[in-house]
Biotite code that builds the C-alpha atoms (Angstrom):
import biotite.structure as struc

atoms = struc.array([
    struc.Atom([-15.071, 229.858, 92.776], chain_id="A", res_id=1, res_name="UNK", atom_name="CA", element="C"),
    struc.Atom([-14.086, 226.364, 91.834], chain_id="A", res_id=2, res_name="UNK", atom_name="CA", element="C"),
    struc.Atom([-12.521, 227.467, 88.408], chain_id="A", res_id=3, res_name="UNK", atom_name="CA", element="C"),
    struc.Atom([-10.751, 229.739, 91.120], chain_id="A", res_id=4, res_name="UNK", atom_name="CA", element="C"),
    struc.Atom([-9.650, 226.989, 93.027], chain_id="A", res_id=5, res_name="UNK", atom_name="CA", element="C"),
    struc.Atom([-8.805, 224.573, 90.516], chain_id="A", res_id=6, res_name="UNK", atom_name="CA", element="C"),
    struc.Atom([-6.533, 227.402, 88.775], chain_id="A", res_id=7, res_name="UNK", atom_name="CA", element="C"),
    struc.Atom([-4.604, 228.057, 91.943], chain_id="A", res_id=8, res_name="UNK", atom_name="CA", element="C"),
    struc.Atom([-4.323, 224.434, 92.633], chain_id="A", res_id=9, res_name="UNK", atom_name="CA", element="C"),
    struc.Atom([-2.686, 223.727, 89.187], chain_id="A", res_id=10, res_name="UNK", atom_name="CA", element="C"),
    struc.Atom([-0.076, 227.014, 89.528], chain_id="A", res_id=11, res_name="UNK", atom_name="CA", element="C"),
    struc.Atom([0.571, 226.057, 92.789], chain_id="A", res_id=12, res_name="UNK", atom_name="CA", element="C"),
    struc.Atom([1.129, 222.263, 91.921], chain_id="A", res_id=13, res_name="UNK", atom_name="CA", element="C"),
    struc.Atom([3.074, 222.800, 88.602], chain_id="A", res_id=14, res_name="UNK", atom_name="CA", element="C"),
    struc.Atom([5.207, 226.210, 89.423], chain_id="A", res_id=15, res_name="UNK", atom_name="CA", element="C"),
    struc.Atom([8.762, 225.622, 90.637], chain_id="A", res_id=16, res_name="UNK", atom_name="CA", element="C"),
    struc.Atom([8.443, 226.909, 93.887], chain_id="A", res_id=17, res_name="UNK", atom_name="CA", element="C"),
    struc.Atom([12.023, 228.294, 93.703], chain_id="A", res_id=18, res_name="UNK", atom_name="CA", element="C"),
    struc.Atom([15.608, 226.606, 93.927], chain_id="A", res_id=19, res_name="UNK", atom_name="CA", element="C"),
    struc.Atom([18.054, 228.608, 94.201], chain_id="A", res_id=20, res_name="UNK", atom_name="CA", element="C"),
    struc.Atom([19.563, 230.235, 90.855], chain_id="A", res_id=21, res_name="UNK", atom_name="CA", element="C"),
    struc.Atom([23.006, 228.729, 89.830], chain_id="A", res_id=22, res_name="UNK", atom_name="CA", element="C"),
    struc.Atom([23.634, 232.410, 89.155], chain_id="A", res_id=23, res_name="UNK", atom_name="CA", element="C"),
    struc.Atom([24.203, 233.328, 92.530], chain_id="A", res_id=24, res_name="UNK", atom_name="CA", element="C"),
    struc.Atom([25.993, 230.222, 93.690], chain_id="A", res_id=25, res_name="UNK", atom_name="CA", element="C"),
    struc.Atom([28.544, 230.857, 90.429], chain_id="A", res_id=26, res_name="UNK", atom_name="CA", element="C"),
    struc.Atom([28.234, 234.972, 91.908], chain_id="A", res_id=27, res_name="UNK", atom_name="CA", element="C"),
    struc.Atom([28.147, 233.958, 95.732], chain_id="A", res_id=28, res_name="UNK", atom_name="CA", element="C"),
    struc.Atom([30.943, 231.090, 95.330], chain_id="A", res_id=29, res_name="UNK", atom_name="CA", element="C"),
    struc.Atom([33.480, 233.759, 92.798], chain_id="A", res_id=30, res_name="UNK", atom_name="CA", element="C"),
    struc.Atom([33.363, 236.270, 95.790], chain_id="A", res_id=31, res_name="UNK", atom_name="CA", element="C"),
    struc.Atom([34.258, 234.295, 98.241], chain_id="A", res_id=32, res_name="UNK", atom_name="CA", element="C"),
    struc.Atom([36.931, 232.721, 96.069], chain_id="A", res_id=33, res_name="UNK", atom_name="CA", element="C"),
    struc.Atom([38.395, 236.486, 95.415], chain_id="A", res_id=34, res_name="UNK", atom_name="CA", element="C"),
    struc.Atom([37.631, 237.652, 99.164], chain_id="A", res_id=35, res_name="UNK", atom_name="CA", element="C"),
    struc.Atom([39.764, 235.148, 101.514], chain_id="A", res_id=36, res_name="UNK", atom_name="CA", element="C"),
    struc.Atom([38.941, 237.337, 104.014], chain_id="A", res_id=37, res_name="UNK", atom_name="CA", element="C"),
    struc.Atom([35.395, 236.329, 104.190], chain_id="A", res_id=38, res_name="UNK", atom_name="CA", element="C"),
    struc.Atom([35.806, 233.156, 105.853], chain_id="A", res_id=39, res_name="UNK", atom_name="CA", element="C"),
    struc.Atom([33.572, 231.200, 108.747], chain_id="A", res_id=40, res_name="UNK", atom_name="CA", element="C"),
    struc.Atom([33.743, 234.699, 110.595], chain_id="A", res_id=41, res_name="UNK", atom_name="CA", element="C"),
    struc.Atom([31.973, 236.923, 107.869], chain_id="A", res_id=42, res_name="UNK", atom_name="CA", element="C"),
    struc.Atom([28.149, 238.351, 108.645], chain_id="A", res_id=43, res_name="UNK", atom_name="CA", element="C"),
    struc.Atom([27.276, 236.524, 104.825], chain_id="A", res_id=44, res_name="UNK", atom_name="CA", element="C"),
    struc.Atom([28.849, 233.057, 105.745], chain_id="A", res_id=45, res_name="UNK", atom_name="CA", element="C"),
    struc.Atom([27.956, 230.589, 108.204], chain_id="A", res_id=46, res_name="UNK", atom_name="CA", element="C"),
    struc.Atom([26.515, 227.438, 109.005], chain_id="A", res_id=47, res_name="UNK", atom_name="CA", element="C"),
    struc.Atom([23.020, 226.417, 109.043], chain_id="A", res_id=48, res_name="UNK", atom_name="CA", element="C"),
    struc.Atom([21.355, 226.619, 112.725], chain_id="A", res_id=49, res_name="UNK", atom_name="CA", element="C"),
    struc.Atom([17.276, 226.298, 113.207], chain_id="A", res_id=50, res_name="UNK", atom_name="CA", element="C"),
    struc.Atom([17.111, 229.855, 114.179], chain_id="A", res_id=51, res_name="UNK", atom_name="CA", element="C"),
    struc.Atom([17.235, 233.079, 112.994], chain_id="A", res_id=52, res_name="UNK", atom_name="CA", element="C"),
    struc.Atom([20.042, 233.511, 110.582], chain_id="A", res_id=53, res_name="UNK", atom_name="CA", element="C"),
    struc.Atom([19.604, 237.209, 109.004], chain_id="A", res_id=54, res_name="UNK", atom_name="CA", element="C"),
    struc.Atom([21.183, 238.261, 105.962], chain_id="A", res_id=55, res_name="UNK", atom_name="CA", element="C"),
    struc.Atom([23.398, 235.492, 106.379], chain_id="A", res_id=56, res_name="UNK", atom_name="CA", element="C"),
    struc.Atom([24.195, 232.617, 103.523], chain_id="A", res_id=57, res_name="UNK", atom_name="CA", element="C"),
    struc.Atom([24.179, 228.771, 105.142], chain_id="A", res_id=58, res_name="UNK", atom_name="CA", element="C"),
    struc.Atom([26.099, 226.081, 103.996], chain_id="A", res_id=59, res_name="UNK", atom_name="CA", element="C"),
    struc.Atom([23.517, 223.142, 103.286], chain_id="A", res_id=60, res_name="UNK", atom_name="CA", element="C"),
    struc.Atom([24.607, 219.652, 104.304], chain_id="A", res_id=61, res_name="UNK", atom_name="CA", element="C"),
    struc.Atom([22.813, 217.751, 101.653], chain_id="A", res_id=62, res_name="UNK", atom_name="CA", element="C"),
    struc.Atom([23.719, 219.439, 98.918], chain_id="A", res_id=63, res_name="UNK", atom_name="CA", element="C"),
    struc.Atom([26.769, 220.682, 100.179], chain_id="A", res_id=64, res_name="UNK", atom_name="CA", element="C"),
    struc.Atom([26.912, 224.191, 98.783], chain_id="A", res_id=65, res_name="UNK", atom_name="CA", element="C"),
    struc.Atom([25.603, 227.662, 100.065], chain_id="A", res_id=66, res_name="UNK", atom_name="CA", element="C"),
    struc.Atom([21.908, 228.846, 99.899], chain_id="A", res_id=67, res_name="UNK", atom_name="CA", element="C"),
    struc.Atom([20.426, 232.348, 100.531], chain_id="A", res_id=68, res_name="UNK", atom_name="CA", element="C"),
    struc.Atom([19.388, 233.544, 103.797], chain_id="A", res_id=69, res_name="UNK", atom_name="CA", element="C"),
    struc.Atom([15.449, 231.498, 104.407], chain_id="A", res_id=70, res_name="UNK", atom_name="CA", element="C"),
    struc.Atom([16.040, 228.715, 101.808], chain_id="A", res_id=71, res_name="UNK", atom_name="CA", element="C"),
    struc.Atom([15.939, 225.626, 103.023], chain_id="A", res_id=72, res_name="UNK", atom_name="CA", element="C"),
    struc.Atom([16.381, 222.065, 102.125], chain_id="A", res_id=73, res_name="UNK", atom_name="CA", element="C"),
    struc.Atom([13.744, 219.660, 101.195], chain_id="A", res_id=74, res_name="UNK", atom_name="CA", element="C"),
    struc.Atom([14.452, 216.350, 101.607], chain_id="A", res_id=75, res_name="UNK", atom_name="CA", element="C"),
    struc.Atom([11.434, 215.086, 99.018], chain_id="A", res_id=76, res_name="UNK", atom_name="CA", element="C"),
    struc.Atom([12.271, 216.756, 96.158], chain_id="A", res_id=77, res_name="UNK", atom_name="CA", element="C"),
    struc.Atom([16.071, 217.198, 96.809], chain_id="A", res_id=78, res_name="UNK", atom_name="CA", element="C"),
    struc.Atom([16.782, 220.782, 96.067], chain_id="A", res_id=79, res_name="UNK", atom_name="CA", element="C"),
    struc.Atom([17.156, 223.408, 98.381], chain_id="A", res_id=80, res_name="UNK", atom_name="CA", element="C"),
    struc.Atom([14.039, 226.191, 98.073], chain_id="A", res_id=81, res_name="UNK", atom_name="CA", element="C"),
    struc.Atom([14.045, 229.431, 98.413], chain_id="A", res_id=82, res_name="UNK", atom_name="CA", element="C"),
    struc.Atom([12.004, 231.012, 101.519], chain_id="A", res_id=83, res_name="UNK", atom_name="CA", element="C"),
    struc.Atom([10.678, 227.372, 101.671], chain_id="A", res_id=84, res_name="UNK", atom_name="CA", element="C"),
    struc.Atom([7.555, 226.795, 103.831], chain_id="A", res_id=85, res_name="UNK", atom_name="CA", element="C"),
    struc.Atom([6.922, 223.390, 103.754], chain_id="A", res_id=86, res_name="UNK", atom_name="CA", element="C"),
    struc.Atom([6.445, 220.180, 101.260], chain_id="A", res_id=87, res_name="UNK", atom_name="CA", element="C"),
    struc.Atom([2.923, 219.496, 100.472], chain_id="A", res_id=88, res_name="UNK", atom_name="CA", element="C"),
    struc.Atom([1.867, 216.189, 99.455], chain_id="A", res_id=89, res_name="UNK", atom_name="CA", element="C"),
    struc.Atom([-1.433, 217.541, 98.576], chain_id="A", res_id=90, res_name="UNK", atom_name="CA", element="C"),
    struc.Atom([-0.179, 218.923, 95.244], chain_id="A", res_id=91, res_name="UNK", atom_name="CA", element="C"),
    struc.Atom([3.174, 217.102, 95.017], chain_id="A", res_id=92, res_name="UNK", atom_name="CA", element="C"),
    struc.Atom([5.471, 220.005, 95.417], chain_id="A", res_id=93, res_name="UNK", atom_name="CA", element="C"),
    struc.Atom([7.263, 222.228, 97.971], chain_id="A", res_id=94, res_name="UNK", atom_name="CA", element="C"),
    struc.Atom([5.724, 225.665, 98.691], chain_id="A", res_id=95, res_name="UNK", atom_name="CA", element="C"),
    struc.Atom([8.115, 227.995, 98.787], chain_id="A", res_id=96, res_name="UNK", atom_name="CA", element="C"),
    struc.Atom([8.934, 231.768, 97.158], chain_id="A", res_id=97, res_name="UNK", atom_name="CA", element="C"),
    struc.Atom([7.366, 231.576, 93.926], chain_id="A", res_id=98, res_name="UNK", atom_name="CA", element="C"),
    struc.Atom([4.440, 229.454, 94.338], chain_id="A", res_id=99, res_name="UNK", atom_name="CA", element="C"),
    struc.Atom([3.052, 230.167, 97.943], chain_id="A", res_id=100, res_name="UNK", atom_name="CA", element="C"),
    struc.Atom([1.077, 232.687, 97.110], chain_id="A", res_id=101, res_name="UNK", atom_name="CA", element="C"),
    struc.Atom([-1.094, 230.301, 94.703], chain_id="A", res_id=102, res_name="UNK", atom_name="CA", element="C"),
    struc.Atom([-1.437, 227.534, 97.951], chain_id="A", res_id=103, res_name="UNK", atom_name="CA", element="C"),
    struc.Atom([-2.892, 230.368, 100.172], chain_id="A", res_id=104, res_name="UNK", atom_name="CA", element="C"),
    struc.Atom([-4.914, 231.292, 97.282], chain_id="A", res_id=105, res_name="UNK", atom_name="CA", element="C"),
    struc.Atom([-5.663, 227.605, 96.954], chain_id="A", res_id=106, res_name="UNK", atom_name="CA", element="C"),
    struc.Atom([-6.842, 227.153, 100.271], chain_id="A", res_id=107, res_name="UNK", atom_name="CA", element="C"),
    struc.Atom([-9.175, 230.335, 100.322], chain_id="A", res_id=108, res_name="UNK", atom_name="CA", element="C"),
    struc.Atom([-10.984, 229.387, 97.328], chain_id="A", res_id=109, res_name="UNK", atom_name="CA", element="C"),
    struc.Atom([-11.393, 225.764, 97.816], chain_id="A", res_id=110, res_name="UNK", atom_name="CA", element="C"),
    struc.Atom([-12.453, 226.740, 101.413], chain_id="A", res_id=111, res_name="UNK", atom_name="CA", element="C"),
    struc.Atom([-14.844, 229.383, 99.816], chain_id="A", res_id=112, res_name="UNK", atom_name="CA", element="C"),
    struc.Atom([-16.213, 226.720, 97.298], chain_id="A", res_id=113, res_name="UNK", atom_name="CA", element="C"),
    struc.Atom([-16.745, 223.691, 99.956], chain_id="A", res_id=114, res_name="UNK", atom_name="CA", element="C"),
    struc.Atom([-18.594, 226.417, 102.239], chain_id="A", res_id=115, res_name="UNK", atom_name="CA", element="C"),
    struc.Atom([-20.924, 227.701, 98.748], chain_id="A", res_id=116, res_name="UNK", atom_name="CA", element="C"),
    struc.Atom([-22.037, 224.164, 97.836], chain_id="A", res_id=117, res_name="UNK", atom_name="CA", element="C"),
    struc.Atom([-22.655, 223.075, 101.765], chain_id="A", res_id=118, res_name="UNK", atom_name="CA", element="C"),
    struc.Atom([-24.686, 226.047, 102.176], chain_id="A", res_id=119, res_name="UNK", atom_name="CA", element="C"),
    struc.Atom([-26.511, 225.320, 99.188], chain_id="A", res_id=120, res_name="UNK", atom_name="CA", element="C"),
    struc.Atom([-27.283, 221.232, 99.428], chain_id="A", res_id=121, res_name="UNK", atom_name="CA", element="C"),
    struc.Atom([-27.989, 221.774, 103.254], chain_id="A", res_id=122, res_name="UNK", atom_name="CA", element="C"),
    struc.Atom([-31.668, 222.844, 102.998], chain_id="A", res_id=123, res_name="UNK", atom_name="CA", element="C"),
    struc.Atom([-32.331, 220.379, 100.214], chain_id="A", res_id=124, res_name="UNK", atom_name="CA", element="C"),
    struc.Atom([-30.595, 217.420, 102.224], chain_id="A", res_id=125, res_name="UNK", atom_name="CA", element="C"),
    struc.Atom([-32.604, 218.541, 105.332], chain_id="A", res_id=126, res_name="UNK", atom_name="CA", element="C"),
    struc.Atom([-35.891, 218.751, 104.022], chain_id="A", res_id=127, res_name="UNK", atom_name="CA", element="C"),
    struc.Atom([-35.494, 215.057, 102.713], chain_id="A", res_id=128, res_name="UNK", atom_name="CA", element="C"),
    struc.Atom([-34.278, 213.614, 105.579], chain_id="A", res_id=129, res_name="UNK", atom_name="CA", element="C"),
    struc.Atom([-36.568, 215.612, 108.239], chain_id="A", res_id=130, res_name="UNK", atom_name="CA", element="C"),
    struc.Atom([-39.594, 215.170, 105.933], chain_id="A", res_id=131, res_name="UNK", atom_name="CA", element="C"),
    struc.Atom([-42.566, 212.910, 108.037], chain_id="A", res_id=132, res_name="UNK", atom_name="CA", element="C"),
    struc.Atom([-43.385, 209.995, 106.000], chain_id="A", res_id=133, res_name="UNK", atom_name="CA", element="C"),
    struc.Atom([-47.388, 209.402, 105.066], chain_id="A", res_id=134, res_name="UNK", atom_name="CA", element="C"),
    struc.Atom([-49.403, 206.503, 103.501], chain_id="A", res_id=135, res_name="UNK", atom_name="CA", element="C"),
    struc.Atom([-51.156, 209.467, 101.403], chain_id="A", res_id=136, res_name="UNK", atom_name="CA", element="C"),
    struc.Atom([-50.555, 213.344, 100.667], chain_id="A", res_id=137, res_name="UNK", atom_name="CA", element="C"),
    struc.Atom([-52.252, 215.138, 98.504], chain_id="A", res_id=138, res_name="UNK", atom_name="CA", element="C"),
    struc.Atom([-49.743, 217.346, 96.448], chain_id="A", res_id=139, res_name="UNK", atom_name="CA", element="C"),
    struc.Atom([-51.285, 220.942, 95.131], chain_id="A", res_id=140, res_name="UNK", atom_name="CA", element="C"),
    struc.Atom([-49.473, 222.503, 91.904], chain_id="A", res_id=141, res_name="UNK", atom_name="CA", element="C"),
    struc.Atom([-48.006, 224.730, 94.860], chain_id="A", res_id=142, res_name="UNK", atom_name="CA", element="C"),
    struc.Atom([-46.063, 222.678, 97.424], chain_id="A", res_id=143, res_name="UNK", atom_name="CA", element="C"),
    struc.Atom([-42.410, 221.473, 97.119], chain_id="A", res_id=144, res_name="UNK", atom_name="CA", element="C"),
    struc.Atom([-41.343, 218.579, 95.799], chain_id="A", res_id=145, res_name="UNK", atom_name="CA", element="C"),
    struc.Atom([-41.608, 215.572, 97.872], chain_id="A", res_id=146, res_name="UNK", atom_name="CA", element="C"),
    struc.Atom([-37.927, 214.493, 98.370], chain_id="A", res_id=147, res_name="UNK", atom_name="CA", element="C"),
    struc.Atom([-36.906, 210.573, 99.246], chain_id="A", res_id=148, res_name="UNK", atom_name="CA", element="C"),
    struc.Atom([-34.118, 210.270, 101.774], chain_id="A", res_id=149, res_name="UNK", atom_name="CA", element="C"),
    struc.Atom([-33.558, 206.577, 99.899], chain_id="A", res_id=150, res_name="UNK", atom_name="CA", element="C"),
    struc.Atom([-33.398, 208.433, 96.112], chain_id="A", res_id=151, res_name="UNK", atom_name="CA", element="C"),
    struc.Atom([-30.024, 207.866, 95.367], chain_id="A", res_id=152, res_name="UNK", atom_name="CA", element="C"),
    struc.Atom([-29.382, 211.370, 94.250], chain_id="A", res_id=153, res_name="UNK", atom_name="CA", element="C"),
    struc.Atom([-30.476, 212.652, 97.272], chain_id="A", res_id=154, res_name="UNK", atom_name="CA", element="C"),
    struc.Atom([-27.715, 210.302, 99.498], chain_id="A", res_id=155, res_name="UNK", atom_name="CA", element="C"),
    struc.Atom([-25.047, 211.376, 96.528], chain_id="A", res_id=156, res_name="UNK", atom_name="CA", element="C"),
    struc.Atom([-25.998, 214.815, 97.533], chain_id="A", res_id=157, res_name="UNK", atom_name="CA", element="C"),
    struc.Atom([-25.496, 213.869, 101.149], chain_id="A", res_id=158, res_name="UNK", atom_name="CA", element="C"),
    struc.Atom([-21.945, 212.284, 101.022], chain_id="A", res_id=159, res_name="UNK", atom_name="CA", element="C"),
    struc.Atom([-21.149, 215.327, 98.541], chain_id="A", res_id=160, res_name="UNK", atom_name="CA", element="C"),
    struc.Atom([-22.178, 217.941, 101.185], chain_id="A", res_id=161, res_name="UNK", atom_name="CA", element="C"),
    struc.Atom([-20.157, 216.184, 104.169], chain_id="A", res_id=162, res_name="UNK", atom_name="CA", element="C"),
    struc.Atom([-17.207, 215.475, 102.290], chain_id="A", res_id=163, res_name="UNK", atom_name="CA", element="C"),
    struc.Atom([-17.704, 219.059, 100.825], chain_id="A", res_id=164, res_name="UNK", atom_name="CA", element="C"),
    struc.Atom([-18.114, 220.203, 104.799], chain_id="A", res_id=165, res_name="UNK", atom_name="CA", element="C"),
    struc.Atom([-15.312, 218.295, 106.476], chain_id="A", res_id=166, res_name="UNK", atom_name="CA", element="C"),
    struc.Atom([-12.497, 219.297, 103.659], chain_id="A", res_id=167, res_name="UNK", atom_name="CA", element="C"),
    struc.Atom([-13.651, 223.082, 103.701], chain_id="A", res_id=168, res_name="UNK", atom_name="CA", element="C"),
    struc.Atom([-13.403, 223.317, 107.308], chain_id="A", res_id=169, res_name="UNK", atom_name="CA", element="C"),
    struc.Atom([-10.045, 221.349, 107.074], chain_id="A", res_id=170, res_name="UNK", atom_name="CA", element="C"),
    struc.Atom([-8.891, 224.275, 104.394], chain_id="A", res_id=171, res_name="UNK", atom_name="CA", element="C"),
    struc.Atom([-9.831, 227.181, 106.330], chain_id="A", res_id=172, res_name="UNK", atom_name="CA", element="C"),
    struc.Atom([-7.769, 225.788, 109.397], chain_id="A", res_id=173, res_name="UNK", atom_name="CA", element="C"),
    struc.Atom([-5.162, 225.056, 107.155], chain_id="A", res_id=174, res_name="UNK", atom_name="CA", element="C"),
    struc.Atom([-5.510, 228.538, 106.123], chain_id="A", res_id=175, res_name="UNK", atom_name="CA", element="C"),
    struc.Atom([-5.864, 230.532, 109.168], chain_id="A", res_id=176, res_name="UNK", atom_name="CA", element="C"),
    struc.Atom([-2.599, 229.165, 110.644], chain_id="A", res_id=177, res_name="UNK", atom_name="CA", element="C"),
    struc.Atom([-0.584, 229.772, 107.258], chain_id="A", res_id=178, res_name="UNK", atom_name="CA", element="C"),
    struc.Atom([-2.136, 233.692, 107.154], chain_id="A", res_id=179, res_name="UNK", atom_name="CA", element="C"),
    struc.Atom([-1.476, 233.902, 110.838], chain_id="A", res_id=180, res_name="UNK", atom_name="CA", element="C"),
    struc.Atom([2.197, 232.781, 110.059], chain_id="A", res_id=181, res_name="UNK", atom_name="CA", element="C"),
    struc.Atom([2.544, 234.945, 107.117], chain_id="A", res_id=182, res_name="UNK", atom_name="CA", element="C"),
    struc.Atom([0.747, 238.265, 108.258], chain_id="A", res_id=183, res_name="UNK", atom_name="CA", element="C"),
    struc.Atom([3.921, 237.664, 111.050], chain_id="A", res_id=184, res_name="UNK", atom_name="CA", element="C"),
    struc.Atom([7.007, 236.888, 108.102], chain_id="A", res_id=185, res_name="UNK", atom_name="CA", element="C"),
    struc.Atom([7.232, 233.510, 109.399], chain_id="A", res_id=186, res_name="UNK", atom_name="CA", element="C"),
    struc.Atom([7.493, 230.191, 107.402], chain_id="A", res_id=187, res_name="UNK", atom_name="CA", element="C"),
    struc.Atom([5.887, 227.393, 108.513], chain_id="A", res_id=188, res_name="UNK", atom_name="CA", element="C"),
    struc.Atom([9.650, 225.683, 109.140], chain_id="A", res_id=189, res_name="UNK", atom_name="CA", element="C"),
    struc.Atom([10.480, 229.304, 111.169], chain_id="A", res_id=190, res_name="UNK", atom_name="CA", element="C"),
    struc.Atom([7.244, 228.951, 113.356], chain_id="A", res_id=191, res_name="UNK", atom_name="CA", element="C"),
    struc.Atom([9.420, 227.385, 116.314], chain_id="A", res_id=192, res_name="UNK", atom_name="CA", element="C"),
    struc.Atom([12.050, 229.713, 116.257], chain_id="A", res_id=193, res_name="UNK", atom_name="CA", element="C"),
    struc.Atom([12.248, 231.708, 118.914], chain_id="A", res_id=194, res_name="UNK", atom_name="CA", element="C"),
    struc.Atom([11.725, 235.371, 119.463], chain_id="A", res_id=195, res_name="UNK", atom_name="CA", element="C"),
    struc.Atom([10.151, 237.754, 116.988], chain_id="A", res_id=196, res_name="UNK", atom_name="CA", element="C"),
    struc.Atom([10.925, 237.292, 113.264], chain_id="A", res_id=197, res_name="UNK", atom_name="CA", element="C"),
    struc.Atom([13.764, 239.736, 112.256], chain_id="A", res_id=198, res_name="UNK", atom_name="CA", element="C"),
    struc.Atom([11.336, 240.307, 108.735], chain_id="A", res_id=199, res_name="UNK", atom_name="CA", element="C"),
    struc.Atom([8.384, 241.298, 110.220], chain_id="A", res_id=200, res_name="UNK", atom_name="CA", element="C"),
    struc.Atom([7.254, 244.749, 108.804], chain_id="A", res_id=201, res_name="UNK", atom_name="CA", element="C"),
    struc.Atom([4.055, 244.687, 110.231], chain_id="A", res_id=202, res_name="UNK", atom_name="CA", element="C"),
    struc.Atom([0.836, 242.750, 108.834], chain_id="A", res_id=203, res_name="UNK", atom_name="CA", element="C"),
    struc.Atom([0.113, 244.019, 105.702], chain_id="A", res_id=204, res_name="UNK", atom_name="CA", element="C"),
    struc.Atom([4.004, 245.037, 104.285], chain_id="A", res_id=205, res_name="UNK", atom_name="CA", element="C"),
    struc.Atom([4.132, 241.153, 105.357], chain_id="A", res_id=206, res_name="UNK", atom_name="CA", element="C"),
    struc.Atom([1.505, 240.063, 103.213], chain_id="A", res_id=207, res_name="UNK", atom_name="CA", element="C"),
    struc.Atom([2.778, 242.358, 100.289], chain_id="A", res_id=208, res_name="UNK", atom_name="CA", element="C"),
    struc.Atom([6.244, 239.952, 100.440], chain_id="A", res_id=209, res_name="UNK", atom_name="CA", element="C"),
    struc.Atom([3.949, 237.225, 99.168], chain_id="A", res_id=210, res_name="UNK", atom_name="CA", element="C"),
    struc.Atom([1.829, 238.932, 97.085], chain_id="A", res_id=211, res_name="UNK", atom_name="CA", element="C"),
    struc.Atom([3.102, 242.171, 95.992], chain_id="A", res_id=212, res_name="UNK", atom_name="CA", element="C"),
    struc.Atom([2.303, 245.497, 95.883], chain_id="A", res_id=213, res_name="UNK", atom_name="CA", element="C"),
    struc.Atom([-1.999, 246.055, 96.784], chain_id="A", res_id=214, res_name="UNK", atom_name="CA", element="C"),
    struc.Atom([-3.585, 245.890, 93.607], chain_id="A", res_id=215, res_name="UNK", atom_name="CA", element="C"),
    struc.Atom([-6.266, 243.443, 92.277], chain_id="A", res_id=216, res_name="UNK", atom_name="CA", element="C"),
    struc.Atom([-3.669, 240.505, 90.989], chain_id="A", res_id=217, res_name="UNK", atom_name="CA", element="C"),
    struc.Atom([-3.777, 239.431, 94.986], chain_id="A", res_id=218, res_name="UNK", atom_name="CA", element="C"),
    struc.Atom([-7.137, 237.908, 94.449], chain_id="A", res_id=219, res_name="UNK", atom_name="CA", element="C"),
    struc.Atom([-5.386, 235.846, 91.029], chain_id="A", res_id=220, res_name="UNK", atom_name="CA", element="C"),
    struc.Atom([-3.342, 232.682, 90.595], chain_id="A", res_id=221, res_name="UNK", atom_name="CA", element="C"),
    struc.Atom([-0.765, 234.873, 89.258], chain_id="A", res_id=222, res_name="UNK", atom_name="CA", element="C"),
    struc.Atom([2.634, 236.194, 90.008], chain_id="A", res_id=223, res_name="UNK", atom_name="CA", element="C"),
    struc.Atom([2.860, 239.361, 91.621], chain_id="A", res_id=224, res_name="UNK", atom_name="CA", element="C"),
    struc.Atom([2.868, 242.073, 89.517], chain_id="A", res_id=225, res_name="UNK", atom_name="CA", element="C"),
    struc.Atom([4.835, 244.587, 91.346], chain_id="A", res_id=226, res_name="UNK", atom_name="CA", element="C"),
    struc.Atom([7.150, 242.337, 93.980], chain_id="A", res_id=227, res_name="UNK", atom_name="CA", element="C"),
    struc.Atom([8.847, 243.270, 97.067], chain_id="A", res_id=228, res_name="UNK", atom_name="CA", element="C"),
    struc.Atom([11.505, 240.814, 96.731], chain_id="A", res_id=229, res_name="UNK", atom_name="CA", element="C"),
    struc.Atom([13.763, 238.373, 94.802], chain_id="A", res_id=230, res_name="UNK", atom_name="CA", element="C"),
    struc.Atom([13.506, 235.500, 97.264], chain_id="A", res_id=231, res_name="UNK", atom_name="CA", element="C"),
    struc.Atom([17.547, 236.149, 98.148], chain_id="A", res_id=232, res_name="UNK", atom_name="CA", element="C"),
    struc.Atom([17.387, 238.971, 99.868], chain_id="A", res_id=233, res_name="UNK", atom_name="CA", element="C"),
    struc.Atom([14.721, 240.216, 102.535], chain_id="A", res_id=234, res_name="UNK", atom_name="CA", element="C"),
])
């Protein structure tokens, strides 16, 4: 589980999470160059508003040239991102199209770790701490070990368990809110906008726009292998 973890934390942390492809700006820009009819007034053109925009292509005001429909700016690393959710500074990089399936996977399995080695330490860390001190005890071949709160390994053990505690519980809220965004087609910049999201194909056709088609690469730090989408078009 923490190999698990630590794999999804590296994808996540070292895959572009998807700027948008000079191919369709060179594409996007050449058609509106030989259709003047286009203009402000066309379903594919308009201006960035935080709302729903669908199928429509914004004009960013930092970088000062057109985006797909969902991609959004980020003001960290400079470049607009495609389907962008938000910029973690957890792993130093925006999660957006191509990369946010690894940071759910991320949080799953570093919740699922934390939760493995609390569950585990607890009962030793309990039985030191709870244990009733005694000027002499007689230890058979049988009994348990006797277990010193003040052994250093056993307060190491401690911190490890709490710290282990407090950031798996911290990960599985993360978690819950991000799956409870995504299982609606909802970014985590879209959250506030208002009304249902124009995307939403119901939970699991959803889910499939991060991950891809059901099969077993949804439990793997790797891209999907049978994708519903390009990260353009929705």
């Amino acid at each position: 589980t923490w190999l698990l973890a630590l794999w999804s934390y590296i994808r996540c942390a070292f895959t572009e999470p998807g700027r948008v492809p000079e191919v369709w700006r060179i594409e996007y820009n050449g058609l509106a160059e030989d259709s003047p009819a286009l203009g402000d007034t066309s379903p594919i053109r308009g201006q960035a508003v935080r709302g729903w925009q669908t199928g429509v292509a914004t004009l960013c005001s930092a970088c000062q040239d057109h985006r797909p429909e969902r991609a959004h700016h980020c003001g960290v690393c400079g470049v607009c991102v495609l389907r962008m959710d938000h910029h973690c500074p957890w792993v130093g990089n925006c999660v957006g199209f191509k990369n946010h399936k690894f940071f759910l996977l991320m949080c799953f399995y570093t919740a699922a770790a934390c939760a493995f080695f609390t569950v585990s330490a607890l009962p030793v860390v309990a039985r030191a701490f709870t244990a009733k001190p005694t000027a002499v005890r007689l230890v058979s071949a049988g009994d348990p070990p006797v277990l010193d709160p003040n052994d250093p390994s056993i307060v190491a053990l401690a911190a490890a368990s709490s710290f282990a505690a407090s950031l798996g519980l911290s990960t599985a809220g993360l978690l819950f809110s991000q799956l409870l965004l995504a299982a609606q087609n909802r970014t985590t910049i879209e959250a506030h906008y208002r009304g249902r999201s124009p995307y939403d194909l119901g939970p699991r056709r959803n889910l499939e726009q991060i991950f891809g088609l059901w099969d077993s690469s949804w439990f793997l730090p790797v891209h999907p292998r049978r994708p519903l989408s390009d990260g353009l078009m929705f």
